[in-house]
Backbone as numpy.savetxt, mean C-alpha at the origin, in Angstrom:
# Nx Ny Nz CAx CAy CAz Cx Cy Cz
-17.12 2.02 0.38 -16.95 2.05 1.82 -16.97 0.64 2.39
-17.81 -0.45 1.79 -17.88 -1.29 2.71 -16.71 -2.13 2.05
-16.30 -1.90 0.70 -15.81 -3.07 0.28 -14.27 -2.45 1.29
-13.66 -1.22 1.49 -12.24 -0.88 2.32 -12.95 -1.51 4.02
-14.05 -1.60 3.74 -13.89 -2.28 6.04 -13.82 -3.99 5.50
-14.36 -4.34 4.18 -13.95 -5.79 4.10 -12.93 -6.10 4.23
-11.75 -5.39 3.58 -10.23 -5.56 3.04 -9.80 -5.54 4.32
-9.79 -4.45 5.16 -9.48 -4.29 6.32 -9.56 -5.23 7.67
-10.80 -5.92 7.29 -11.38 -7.28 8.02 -10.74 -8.13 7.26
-10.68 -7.99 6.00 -9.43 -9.83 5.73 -8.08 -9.85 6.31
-7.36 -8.30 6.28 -6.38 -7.83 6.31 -6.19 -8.37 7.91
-6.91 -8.02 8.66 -6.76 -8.34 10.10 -6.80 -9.44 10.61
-7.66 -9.91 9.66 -7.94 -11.51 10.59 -6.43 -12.40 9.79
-5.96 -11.98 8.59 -4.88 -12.62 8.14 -3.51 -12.19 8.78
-3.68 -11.14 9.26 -2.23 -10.64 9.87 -2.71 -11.79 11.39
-3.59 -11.76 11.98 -3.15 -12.16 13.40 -3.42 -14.13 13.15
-3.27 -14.17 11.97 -2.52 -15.74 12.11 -1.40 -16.01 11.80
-0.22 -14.81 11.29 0.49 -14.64 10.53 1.85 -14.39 11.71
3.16 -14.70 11.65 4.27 -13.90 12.23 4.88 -13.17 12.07
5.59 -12.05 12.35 6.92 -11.54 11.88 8.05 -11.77 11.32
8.23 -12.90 11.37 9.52 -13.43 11.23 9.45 -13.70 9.26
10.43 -12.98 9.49 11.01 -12.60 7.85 10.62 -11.72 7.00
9.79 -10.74 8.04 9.80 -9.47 7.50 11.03 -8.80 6.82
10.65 -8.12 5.51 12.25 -7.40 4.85 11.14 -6.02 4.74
12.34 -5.41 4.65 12.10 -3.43 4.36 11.51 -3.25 3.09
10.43 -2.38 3.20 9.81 -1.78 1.83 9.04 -0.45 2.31
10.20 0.28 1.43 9.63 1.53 2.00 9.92 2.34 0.41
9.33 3.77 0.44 9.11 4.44 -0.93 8.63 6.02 -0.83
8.43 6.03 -2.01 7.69 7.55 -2.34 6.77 7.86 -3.33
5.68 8.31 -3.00 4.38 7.98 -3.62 4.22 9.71 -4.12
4.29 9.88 -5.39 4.35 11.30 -6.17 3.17 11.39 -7.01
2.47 12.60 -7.40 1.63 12.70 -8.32 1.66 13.98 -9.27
2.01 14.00 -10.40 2.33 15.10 -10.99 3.91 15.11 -10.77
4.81 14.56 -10.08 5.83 14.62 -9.83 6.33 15.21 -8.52
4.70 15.32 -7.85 4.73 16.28 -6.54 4.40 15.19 -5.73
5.17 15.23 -4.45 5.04 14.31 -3.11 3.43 14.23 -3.01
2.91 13.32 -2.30 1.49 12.94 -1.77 1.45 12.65 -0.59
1.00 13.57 0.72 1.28 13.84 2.01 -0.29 13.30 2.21
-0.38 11.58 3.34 -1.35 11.60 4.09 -2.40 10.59 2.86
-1.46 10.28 2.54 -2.12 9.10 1.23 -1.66 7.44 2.06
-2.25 6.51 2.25 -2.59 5.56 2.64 -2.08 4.41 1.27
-0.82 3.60 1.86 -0.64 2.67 0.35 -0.92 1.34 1.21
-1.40 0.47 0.71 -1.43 -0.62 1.18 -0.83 -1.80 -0.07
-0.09 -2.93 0.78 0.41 -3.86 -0.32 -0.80 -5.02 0.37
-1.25 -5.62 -0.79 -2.42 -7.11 -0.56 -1.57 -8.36 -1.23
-1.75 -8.82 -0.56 -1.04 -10.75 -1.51 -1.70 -10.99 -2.52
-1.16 -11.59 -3.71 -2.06 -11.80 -4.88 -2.32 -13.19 -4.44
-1.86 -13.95 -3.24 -2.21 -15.37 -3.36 -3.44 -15.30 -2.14
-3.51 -17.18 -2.15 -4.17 -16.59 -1.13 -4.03 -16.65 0.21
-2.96 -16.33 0.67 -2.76 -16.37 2.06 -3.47 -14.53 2.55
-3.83 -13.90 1.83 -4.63 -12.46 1.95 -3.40 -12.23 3.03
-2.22 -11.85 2.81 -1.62 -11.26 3.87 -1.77 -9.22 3.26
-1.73 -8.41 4.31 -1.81 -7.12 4.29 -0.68 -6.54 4.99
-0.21 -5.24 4.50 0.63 -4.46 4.74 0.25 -3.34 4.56
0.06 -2.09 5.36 0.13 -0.92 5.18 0.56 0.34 5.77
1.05 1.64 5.11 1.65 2.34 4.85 1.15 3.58 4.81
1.81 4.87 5.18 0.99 6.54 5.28 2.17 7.11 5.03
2.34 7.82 3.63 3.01 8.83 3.40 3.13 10.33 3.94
4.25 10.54 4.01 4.37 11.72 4.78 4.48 13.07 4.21
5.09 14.26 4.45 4.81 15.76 4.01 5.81 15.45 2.46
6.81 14.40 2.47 7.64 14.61 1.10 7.23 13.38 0.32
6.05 12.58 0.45 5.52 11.76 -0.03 6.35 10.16 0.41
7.12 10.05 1.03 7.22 9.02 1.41 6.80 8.41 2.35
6.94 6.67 2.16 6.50 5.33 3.13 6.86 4.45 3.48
6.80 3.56 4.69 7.48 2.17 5.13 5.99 1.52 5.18
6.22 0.34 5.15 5.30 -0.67 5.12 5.36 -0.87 6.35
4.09 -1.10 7.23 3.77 -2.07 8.29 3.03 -3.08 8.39
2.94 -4.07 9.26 2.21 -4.97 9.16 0.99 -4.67 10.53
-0.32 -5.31 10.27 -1.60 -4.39 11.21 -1.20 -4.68 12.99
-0.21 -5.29 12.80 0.07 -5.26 14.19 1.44 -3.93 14.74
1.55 -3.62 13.74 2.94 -2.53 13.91 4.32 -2.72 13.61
4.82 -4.06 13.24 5.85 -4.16 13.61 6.65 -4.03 12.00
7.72 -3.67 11.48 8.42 -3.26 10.22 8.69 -4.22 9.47
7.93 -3.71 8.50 8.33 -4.90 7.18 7.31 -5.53 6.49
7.82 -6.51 5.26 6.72 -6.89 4.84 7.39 -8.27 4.43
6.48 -9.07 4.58 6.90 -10.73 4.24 7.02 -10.96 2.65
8.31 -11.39 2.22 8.23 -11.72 0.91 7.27 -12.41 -0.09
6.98 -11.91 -1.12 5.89 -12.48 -2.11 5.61 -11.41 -3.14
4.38 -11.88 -3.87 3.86 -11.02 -5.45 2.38 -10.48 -4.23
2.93 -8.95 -4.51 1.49 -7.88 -3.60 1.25 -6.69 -5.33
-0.36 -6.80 -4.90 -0.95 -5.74 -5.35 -0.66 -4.73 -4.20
-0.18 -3.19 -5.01 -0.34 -1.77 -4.62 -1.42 -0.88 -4.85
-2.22 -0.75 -3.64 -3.58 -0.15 -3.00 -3.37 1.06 -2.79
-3.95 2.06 -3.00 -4.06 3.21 -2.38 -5.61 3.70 -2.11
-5.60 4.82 -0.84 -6.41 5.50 -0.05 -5.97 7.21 -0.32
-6.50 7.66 -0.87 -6.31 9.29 -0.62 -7.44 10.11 -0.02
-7.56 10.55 1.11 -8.36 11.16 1.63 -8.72 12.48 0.70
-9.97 12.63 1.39 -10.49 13.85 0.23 -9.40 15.16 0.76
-9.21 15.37 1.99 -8.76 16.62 2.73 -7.22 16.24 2.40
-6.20 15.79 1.72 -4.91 15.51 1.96 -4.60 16.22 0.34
-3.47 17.24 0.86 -2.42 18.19 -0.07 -3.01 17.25 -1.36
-3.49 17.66 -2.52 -3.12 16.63 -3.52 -4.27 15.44 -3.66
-4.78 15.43 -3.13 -5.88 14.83 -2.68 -7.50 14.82 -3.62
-7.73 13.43 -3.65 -9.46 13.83 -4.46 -9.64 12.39 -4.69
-10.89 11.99 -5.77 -11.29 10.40 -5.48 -10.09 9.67 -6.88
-9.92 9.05 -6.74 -9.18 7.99 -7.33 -10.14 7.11 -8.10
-9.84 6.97 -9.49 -10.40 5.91 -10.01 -10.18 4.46 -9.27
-11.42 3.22 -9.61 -11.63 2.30 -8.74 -9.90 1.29 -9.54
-9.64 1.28 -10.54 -8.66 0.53 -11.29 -7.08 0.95 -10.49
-7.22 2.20 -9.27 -5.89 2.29 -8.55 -6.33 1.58 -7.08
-7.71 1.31 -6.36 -7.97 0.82 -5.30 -8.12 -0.46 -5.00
-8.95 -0.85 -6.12 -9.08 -2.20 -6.06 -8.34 -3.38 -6.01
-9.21 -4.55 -6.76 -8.32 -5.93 -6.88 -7.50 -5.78 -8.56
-7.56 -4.62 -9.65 -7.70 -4.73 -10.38 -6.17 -3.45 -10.36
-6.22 -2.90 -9.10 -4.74 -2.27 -9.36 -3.59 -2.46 -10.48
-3.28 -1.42 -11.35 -2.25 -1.74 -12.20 -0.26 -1.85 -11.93
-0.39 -1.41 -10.41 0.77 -2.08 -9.71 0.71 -3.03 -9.10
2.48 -3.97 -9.40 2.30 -4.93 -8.81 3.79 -5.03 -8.18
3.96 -5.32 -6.82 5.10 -5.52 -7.03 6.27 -6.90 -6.24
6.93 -7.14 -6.25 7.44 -8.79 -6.11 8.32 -8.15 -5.21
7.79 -9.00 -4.09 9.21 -8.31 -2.50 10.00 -9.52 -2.19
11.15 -9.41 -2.74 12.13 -10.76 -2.62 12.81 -10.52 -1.04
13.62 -11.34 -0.87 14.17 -11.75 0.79 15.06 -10.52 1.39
15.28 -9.62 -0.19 16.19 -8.32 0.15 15.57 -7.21 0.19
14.15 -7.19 0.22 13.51 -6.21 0.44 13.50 -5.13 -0.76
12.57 -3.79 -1.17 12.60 -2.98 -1.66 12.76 -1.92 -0.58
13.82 -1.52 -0.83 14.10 -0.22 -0.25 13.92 1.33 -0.21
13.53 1.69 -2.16 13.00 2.66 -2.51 12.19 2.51 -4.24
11.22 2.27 -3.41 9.83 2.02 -4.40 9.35 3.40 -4.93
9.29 3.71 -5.96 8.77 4.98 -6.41 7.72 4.71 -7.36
6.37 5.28 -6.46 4.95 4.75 -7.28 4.80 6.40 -7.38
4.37 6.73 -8.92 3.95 8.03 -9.31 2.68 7.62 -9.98
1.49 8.23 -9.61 0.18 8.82 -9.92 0.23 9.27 -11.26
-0.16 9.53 -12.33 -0.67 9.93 -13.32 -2.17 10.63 -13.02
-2.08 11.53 -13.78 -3.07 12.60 -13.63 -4.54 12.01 -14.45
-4.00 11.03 -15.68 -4.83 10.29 -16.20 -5.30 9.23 -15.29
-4.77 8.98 -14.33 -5.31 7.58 -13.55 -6.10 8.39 -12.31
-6.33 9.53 -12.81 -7.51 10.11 -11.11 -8.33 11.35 -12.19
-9.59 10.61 -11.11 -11.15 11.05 -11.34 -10.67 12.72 -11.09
């Protein structure tokens, strides 16, 4: 708990020194079992250290767009770790091992100037508690 209000507090205080400008599209579909994940929370983190944050809420067919904590579309090019949040109450839903939340996430992914357009992150049944 405290370490997601830390992230959230780096996440914030790094977005509001940060601009918009050169935001590109990254948006996707987040599956588990091969089944959509409705109401799952992805967040992309910078592996450097400018701690920039981006995040994202999949919908009823498991897909997402990236935002940045101020709202506006897109995500600034660079190498981001892929975060996820699954609420206990969401379709599909239960605790996640710490190796999909953390700093230690086994996705990674590189958002060049053309953006990712359709990112498809699938869950393994082995990678949840």
């Amino acid at each position: 708990m405290v370490r997601g209000f830390l992230l959230t507090l780096v996440c914030l205080m790094a977005v509001g020194c940060s601009s918009n400008k050169g935001e590109v599209t990254v948006a996707g579909r987040l599956t588990r079992g091969g089944k959509p994940c409705e109401g799952v929370g992805v967040n992309l983190v910078a592996d450097d250290i400018s701690a920039q944050c981006f995040i994202g809420s999949t919908n009823a067919d498991g897909k997402f767009e990236m935002y940045s904590f101020k709202g506006t579309k897109g995500v600034l090019p660079g190498n981001y770790s892929v975060q996820i949040s699954i609420p206990l109450d969401a379709p599909g839903g239960g605790l996640v091992k710490a190796d999909l939340i953390g700093q230690k996430s086994p996705w990674h992914v590189i958002v060049t100037d053309k953006g990712i357009p359709d990112l498809q992150l699938e869950m393994d049944k082995e990678k949840l508690e």
